[in-house]
N, C-alpha and C positions, 0 to 999 in steps of 0.2 A: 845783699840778699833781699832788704825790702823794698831796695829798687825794684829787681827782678820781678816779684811777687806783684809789685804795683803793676810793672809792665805786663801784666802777663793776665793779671786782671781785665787791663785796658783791652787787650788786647782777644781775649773772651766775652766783652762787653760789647765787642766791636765787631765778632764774627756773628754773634746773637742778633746783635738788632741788623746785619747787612743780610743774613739769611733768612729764607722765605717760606715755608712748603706750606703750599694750598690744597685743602683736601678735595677729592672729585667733587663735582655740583656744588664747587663755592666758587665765587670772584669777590679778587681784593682791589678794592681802589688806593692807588698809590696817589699821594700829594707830595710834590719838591717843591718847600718852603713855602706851603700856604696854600699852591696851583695845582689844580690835577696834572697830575703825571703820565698815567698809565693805570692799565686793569692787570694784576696779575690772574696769567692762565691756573691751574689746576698744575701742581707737579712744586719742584725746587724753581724759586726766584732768586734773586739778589740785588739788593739797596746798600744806599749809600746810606752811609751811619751817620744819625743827628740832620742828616738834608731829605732824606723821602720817611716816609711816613704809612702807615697803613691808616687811612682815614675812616673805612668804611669797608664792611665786612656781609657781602648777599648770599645767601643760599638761591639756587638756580632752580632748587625742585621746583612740584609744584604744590603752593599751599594752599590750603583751607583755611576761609578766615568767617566765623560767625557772626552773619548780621544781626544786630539785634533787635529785638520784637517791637514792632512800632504798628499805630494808628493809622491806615489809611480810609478815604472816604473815595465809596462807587460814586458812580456818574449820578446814581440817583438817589444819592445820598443816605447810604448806609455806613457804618462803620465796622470795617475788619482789621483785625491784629491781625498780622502779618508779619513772620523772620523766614530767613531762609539764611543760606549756606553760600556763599562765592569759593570759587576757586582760579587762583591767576597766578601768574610765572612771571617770574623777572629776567624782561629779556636784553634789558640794557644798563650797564651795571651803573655808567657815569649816569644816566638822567635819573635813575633811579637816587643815588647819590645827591645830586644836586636840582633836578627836576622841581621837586615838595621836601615840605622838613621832615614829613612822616606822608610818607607813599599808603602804607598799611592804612593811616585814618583819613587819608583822602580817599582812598577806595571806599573804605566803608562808608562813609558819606554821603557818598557819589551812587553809592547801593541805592541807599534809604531814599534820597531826592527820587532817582530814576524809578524805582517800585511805585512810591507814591503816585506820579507823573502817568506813568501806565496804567494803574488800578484804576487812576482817577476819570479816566477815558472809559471806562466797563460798566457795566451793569454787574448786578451782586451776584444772576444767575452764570453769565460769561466767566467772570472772576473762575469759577471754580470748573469751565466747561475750556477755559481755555490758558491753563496751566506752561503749556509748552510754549504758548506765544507772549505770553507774560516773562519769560525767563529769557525768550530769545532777544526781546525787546531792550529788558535789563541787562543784557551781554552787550549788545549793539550800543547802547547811550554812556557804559563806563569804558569800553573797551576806546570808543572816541577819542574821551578824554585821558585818558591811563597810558597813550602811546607818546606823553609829553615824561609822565613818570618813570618810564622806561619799564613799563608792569605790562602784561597781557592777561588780558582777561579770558579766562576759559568758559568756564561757563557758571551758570545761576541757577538755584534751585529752592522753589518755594519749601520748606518744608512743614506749616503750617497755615492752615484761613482759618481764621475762628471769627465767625461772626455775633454777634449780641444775642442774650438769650431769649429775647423775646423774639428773635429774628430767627434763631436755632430752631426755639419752637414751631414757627408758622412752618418752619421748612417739613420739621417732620412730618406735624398736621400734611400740609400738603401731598409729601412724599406717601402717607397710609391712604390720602383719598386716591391716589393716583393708582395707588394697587389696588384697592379694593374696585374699581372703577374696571380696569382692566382684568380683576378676576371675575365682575359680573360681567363683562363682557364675552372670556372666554366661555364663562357658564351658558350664556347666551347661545354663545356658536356652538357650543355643544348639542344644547337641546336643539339648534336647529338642524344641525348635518343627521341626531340621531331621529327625526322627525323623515328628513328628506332620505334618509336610509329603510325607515318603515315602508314610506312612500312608494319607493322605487322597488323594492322589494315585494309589497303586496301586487303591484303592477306587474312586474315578471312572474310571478308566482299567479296571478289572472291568467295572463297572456298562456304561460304554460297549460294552465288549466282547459284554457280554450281550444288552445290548438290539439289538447290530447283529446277534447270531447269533437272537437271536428275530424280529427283523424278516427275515431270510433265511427263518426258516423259514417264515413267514407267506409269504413272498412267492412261495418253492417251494411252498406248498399251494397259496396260490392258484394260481398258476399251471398246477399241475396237474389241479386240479377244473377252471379252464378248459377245458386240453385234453381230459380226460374227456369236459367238456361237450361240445364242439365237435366230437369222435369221435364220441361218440352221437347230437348231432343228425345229422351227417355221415350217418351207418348210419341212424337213421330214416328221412332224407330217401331214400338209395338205396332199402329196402326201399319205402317208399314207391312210389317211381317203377317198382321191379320188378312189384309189387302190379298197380299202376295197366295197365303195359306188357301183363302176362299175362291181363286183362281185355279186352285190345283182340284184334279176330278175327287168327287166325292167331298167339296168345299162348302157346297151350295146348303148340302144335308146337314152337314155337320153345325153349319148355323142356324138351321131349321131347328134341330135337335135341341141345341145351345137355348135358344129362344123359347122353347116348350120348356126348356128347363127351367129356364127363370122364373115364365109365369107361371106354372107350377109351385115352385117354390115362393111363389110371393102369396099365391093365393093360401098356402099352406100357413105361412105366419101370420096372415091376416088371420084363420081360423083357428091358430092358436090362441089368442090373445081373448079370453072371457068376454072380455069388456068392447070388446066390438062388434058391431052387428054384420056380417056377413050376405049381401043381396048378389046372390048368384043369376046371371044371366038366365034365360029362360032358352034361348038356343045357342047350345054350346057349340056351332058354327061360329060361333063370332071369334072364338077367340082361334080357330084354326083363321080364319081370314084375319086377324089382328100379324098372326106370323105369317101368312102371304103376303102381307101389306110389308110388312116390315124386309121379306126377302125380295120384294122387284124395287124396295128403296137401293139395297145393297148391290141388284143387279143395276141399276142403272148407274150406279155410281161406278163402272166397271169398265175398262174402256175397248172400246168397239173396234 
Protein backbone atom coordinates (compact mmCIF):
# COMPACT_ATOMS: atom_id res chain seq x y z
CA UNK A 1 0.00 0.00 0.00
CA UNK A 2 2.80 2.54 0.64
CA UNK A 3 4.54 1.43 -2.32
CA UNK A 4 1.49 2.29 -4.20
CA UNK A 5 1.04 5.58 -2.64
CA UNK A 6 4.77 6.39 -3.23
CA UNK A 7 4.24 5.33 -6.92
CA UNK A 8 1.56 7.15 -7.41
CA UNK A 9 3.19 10.25 -5.98
CA UNK A 10 6.12 9.85 -8.45
CA UNK A 11 3.96 9.49 -10.76
CA UNK A 12 1.85 13.10 -10.12
CA UNK A 13 5.19 14.62 -9.65
CA UNK A 14 6.07 13.44 -13.02
CA UNK A 15 2.82 14.50 -14.90
CA UNK A 16 3.17 18.14 -13.10
CA UNK A 17 6.60 19.02 -13.90
CA UNK A 18 6.15 17.20 -18.00
CA UNK A 19 2.94 19.47 -18.44
CA UNK A 20 2.93 22.86 -19.68
CA UNK A 21 0.00 25.41 -20.34
CA UNK A 22 1.19 28.83 -21.41
CA UNK A 23 -1.16 31.55 -21.19
CA UNK A 24 -2.07 33.83 -24.46
CA UNK A 25 0.79 36.86 -24.84
CA UNK A 26 3.26 34.70 -22.86
CA UNK A 27 6.45 32.56 -24.13
CA UNK A 28 8.41 30.12 -22.15
CA UNK A 29 11.98 29.43 -22.80
CA UNK A 30 12.56 25.75 -22.30
CA UNK A 31 16.42 24.66 -21.29
CA UNK A 32 17.39 20.68 -21.66
CA UNK A 33 20.16 20.32 -19.27
CA UNK A 34 21.63 23.61 -19.11
CA UNK A 35 20.99 24.58 -23.36
CA UNK A 36 18.06 26.36 -24.68
CA UNK A 37 15.68 24.08 -26.06
CA UNK A 38 12.83 25.51 -27.46
CA UNK A 39 10.21 28.49 -26.87
CA UNK A 40 6.97 27.27 -25.68
CA UNK A 41 3.86 28.49 -27.87
CA UNK A 42 0.82 29.75 -25.94
CA UNK A 43 -1.73 26.57 -25.27
CA UNK A 44 -0.69 22.75 -23.53
CA UNK A 45 3.08 21.93 -23.91
CA UNK A 46 5.03 18.87 -22.66
CA UNK A 47 8.53 18.36 -20.99
CA UNK A 48 10.45 15.89 -20.02
CA UNK A 49 10.60 15.63 -16.19
CA UNK A 50 14.02 16.67 -14.35
CA UNK A 51 15.84 17.10 -18.26
CA UNK A 52 13.82 20.49 -19.72
CA UNK A 53 13.23 23.22 -17.57
CA UNK A 54 11.30 26.44 -17.82
CA UNK A 55 14.12 28.83 -17.65
CA UNK A 56 12.54 31.99 -18.42
CA UNK A 57 9.14 33.40 -18.52
CA UNK A 58 8.20 36.81 -21.26
CA UNK A 59 5.11 38.48 -21.61
CA UNK A 60 4.68 39.55 -25.34
CA UNK A 61 2.38 42.66 -24.65
CA UNK A 62 3.33 45.69 -24.85
CA UNK A 63 5.01 47.39 -21.93
CA UNK A 64 5.52 50.62 -20.50
CA UNK A 65 8.62 51.22 -18.77
CA UNK A 66 9.32 54.70 -16.78
CA UNK A 67 12.37 56.56 -17.55
CA UNK A 68 13.56 58.27 -14.97
CA UNK A 69 14.18 62.01 -14.43
CA UNK A 70 17.55 63.05 -15.45
CA UNK A 71 19.81 66.26 -16.17
CA UNK A 72 20.39 67.04 -19.70
CA UNK A 73 22.57 70.04 -21.08
CA UNK A 74 21.33 72.21 -24.67
CA UNK A 75 23.94 72.76 -27.16
CA UNK A 76 24.13 76.12 -25.36
CA UNK A 77 24.49 74.99 -22.41
CA UNK A 78 21.39 75.17 -20.28
CA UNK A 79 20.22 72.50 -17.99
CA UNK A 80 16.83 70.47 -18.38
CA UNK A 81 15.31 67.75 -16.27
CA UNK A 82 13.91 65.62 -18.56
CA UNK A 83 11.82 61.71 -18.08
CA UNK A 84 9.59 60.50 -20.17
CA UNK A 85 7.81 57.09 -20.81
CA UNK A 86 9.21 54.07 -23.41
CA UNK A 87 7.17 51.67 -24.51
CA UNK A 88 8.56 48.23 -26.29
CA UNK A 89 7.65 44.58 -27.00
CA UNK A 90 9.43 41.55 -26.91
CA UNK A 91 9.76 40.17 -29.97
CA UNK A 92 12.30 37.37 -29.44
CA UNK A 93 11.88 35.41 -26.58
CA UNK A 94 15.55 33.39 -26.80
CA UNK A 95 17.76 36.85 -27.32
CA UNK A 96 15.60 38.31 -24.92
CA UNK A 97 16.52 35.31 -22.62
CA UNK A 98 20.04 35.29 -23.17
CA UNK A 99 20.78 38.57 -25.30
CA UNK A 100 21.37 40.95 -21.66
CA UNK A 101 20.99 39.77 -17.97
CA UNK A 102 18.23 42.46 -17.54
CA UNK A 103 16.85 43.62 -21.13
CA UNK A 104 14.37 46.01 -19.04
CA UNK A 105 17.60 47.95 -17.44
CA UNK A 106 19.55 48.01 -20.52
CA UNK A 107 16.54 49.68 -22.28
CA UNK A 108 16.42 52.01 -19.67
CA UNK A 109 19.70 52.94 -20.01
CA UNK A 110 20.11 53.11 -23.46
CA UNK A 111 16.93 55.78 -22.99
CA UNK A 112 18.73 57.99 -20.78
CA UNK A 113 22.40 57.82 -22.89
CA UNK A 114 20.17 58.37 -26.33
CA UNK A 115 17.88 61.58 -24.75
CA UNK A 116 20.86 63.05 -23.37
CA UNK A 117 22.93 62.64 -26.93
CA UNK A 118 19.91 64.22 -28.71
CA UNK A 119 19.11 67.25 -26.33
CA UNK A 120 22.71 67.78 -26.37
CA UNK A 121 22.70 68.68 -30.24
CA UNK A 122 19.47 71.42 -29.54
CA UNK A 123 19.28 74.60 -28.44
CA UNK A 124 16.92 75.26 -25.18
CA UNK A 125 14.38 77.13 -27.63
CA UNK A 126 14.14 73.70 -30.14
CA UNK A 127 14.17 71.30 -27.20
CA UNK A 128 10.66 72.31 -26.64
CA UNK A 129 9.59 73.32 -30.39
CA UNK A 130 10.69 70.03 -31.52
CA UNK A 131 9.31 67.29 -29.23
CA UNK A 132 8.34 64.91 -32.01
CA UNK A 133 11.73 64.65 -33.44
CA UNK A 134 13.42 64.23 -30.13
CA UNK A 135 11.28 61.07 -29.48
CA UNK A 136 11.73 59.90 -32.87
CA UNK A 137 15.38 60.26 -32.69
CA UNK A 138 15.20 58.21 -29.01
CA UNK A 139 13.20 55.42 -30.85
CA UNK A 140 15.61 55.17 -33.67
CA UNK A 141 19.14 54.99 -31.40
CA UNK A 142 17.58 52.20 -28.72
CA UNK A 143 15.52 50.35 -31.22
CA UNK A 144 19.23 49.72 -32.97
CA UNK A 145 20.56 48.43 -30.18
CA UNK A 146 17.30 46.47 -28.44
CA UNK A 147 17.19 44.06 -31.76
CA UNK A 148 20.32 42.17 -30.17
CA UNK A 149 17.92 41.87 -26.79
CA UNK A 150 15.14 40.59 -28.67
CA UNK A 151 13.00 43.91 -27.48
CA UNK A 152 11.33 46.29 -30.01
CA UNK A 153 11.10 49.59 -29.40
CA UNK A 154 7.72 51.32 -30.06
CA UNK A 155 7.91 54.39 -29.35
CA UNK A 156 9.20 57.42 -26.74
CA UNK A 157 7.49 60.03 -25.10
CA UNK A 158 8.84 63.19 -23.50
CA UNK A 159 6.59 63.72 -20.74
CA UNK A 160 8.23 66.56 -18.91
CA UNK A 161 11.17 69.76 -19.72
CA UNK A 162 11.68 71.65 -16.76
CA UNK A 163 14.13 74.02 -17.27
CA UNK A 164 16.03 76.21 -14.13
CA UNK A 165 14.13 78.77 -12.58
CA UNK A 166 16.01 81.48 -13.49
CA UNK A 167 15.82 80.21 -17.08
CA UNK A 168 11.70 79.68 -16.40
CA UNK A 169 11.63 83.18 -15.49
CA UNK A 170 13.38 84.93 -18.51
CA UNK A 171 11.01 82.61 -20.60
CA UNK A 172 8.03 84.20 -19.08
CA UNK A 173 9.57 87.67 -19.07
CA UNK A 174 10.11 87.11 -22.71
CA UNK A 175 6.83 85.28 -23.57
CA UNK A 176 4.61 88.84 -21.69
CA UNK A 177 7.07 90.96 -23.90
CA UNK A 178 6.19 89.05 -26.84
CA UNK A 179 2.33 89.66 -26.26
CA UNK A 180 2.42 92.72 -25.32
CA UNK A 181 4.59 93.69 -28.42
CA UNK A 182 2.12 91.91 -30.69
CA UNK A 183 -1.03 93.54 -28.78
CA UNK A 184 0.53 97.05 -29.53
CA UNK A 185 0.92 96.05 -32.77
CA UNK A 186 -2.56 94.79 -33.44
CA UNK A 187 -3.57 98.10 -31.67
CA UNK A 188 -1.55 99.78 -34.22
CA UNK A 189 -3.18 98.18 -37.13
CA UNK A 190 -6.28 98.89 -35.76
CA UNK A 191 -5.99 102.61 -35.50
CA UNK A 192 -4.67 102.33 -38.93
CA UNK A 193 -7.39 100.40 -41.09
CA UNK A 194 -9.86 102.62 -38.77
CA UNK A 195 -7.97 105.90 -40.03
CA UNK A 196 -7.84 104.54 -43.67
CA UNK A 197 -11.69 103.69 -43.31
CA UNK A 198 -12.48 107.43 -42.35
CA UNK A 199 -10.28 108.31 -45.17
CA UNK A 200 -11.84 106.30 -47.79
CA UNK A 201 -15.11 107.14 -46.62
CA UNK A 202 -14.86 110.98 -46.32
CA UNK A 203 -13.69 110.48 -50.09
CA UNK A 204 -16.62 108.72 -51.42
CA UNK A 205 -18.96 110.51 -49.37
CA UNK A 206 -16.90 113.99 -51.33
CA UNK A 207 -17.05 112.35 -54.59
CA UNK A 208 -20.99 111.58 -53.85
CA UNK A 209 -21.40 115.10 -52.87
CA UNK A 210 -19.92 116.35 -56.08
CA UNK A 211 -21.42 114.40 -58.39
CA UNK A 212 -24.98 115.18 -56.77
CA UNK A 213 -23.99 119.01 -57.07
CA UNK A 214 -22.76 118.60 -60.80
CA UNK A 215 -25.83 116.72 -61.59
CA UNK A 216 -27.87 119.70 -60.02
CA UNK A 217 -26.15 121.86 -61.94
CA UNK A 218 -26.68 120.03 -65.09
CA UNK A 219 -30.24 119.60 -64.26
CA UNK A 220 -30.60 123.58 -63.56
CA UNK A 221 -29.01 124.24 -67.03
CA UNK A 222 -31.13 122.10 -68.55
CA UNK A 223 -33.87 123.19 -67.21
CA UNK A 224 -33.25 126.50 -67.96
CA UNK A 225 -32.38 126.32 -71.75
CA UNK A 226 -35.72 124.52 -71.58
CA UNK A 227 -37.39 127.35 -70.42
CA UNK A 228 -35.53 129.70 -72.75
CA UNK A 229 -36.65 127.55 -75.21
CA UNK A 230 -40.05 127.32 -74.59
CA UNK A 231 -40.18 131.42 -73.99
CA UNK A 232 -38.87 131.82 -77.39
CA UNK A 233 -40.79 129.48 -79.07
CA UNK A 234 -43.82 130.99 -76.93
CA UNK A 235 -42.71 134.78 -78.47
CA UNK A 236 -42.18 133.49 -81.97
CA UNK A 237 -45.43 131.74 -82.14
CA UNK A 238 -47.08 135.34 -80.68
CA UNK A 239 -45.30 137.37 -83.10
CA UNK A 240 -46.10 135.05 -85.52
CA UNK A 241 -49.88 135.31 -85.04
CA UNK A 242 -49.53 139.18 -84.69
CA UNK A 243 -47.69 139.17 -88.10
CA UNK A 244 -50.27 137.02 -89.61
CA UNK A 245 -53.35 139.17 -87.68
CA UNK A 246 -52.00 142.61 -89.07
CA UNK A 247 -52.13 141.04 -92.57
CA UNK A 248 -55.69 140.33 -92.30
CA UNK A 249 -58.02 143.59 -93.56
CA UNK A 250 -58.84 145.89 -91.03
CA UNK A 251 -55.02 144.98 -89.27
CA UNK A 252 -53.25 147.94 -90.09
CA UNK A 253 -56.06 149.95 -87.89
CA UNK A 254 -56.37 147.85 -85.33
CA UNK A 255 -52.53 148.59 -84.61
CA UNK A 256 -53.06 152.23 -85.15
CA UNK A 257 -55.77 151.92 -82.43
CA UNK A 258 -53.46 149.58 -80.27
CA UNK A 259 -50.59 152.31 -80.33
CA UNK A 260 -52.85 155.34 -79.52
CA UNK A 261 -53.70 153.28 -76.73
CA UNK A 262 -50.50 152.92 -75.16
CA UNK A 263 -49.43 156.36 -75.53
CA UNK A 264 -52.56 157.26 -74.08
CA UNK A 265 -52.13 155.40 -71.34
CA UNK A 266 -48.65 156.04 -70.68
CA UNK A 267 -49.07 159.56 -70.86
CA UNK A 268 -51.95 159.16 -68.31
CA UNK A 269 -49.68 157.48 -65.53
CA UNK A 270 -47.24 159.74 -66.13
CA UNK A 271 -49.91 162.38 -64.91
CA UNK A 272 -50.95 160.53 -62.40
CA UNK A 273 -48.04 160.46 -60.47
CA UNK A 274 -47.70 164.07 -58.19
CA UNK A 275 -44.40 163.98 -58.23
CA UNK A 276 -43.65 164.37 -61.68
CA UNK A 277 -43.61 167.14 -63.97
CA UNK A 278 -45.46 166.67 -67.05
CA UNK A 279 -44.14 168.78 -70.42
CA UNK A 280 -46.81 168.34 -72.98
CA UNK A 281 -45.89 168.74 -76.55
CA UNK A 282 -46.84 172.07 -77.97
CA UNK A 283 -48.21 170.42 -81.33
CA UNK A 284 -50.12 167.54 -80.60
CA UNK A 285 -49.32 166.37 -84.29
CA UNK A 286 -46.48 164.77 -83.19
CA UNK A 287 -47.65 162.21 -81.47
CA UNK A 288 -50.21 161.15 -84.48
CA UNK A 289 -46.85 161.04 -86.54
CA UNK A 290 -45.10 159.19 -83.70
CA UNK A 291 -47.95 156.33 -84.75
CA UNK A 292 -47.48 156.81 -88.44
CA UNK A 293 -43.81 156.31 -87.88
CA UNK A 294 -44.45 153.46 -85.92
CA UNK A 295 -47.17 151.90 -88.59
CA UNK A 296 -44.80 152.24 -92.13
CA UNK A 297 -42.14 150.50 -89.55
CA UNK A 298 -44.78 147.46 -89.32
CA UNK A 299 -45.55 147.95 -92.93
CA UNK A 300 -42.41 147.59 -94.21
CA UNK A 301 -41.55 144.85 -92.32
CA UNK A 302 -44.38 142.95 -94.42
CA UNK A 303 -43.72 141.19 -97.24
CA UNK A 304 -44.12 142.40 -100.64
Amino acid sequence: MEIALILFVIAAIFVVRSIKVVPQQNAWVVERLGKYHATLAPGLNFLIPFIDKVAYKHSLKEIPLDVPSQICITRDNTQLQVDGILYFQVTDPMRASYGSSNYIVAVTQLAQTSLRSVIGKLELDKTFEERGIINAQVVQAIDEAALNWGVKVLRYEIKDLTPPKEILLAMQSQITAEREKRALIAASEGRRQEQINIATGEREAFIARSEGEKQSIINNAQGEAASITAVAEATALAIERIAAAIRQPGGEQAVQLKVAERAVDAYSKVAADATTTLIVPSNMTETAALIASAMRMVQSGKPT
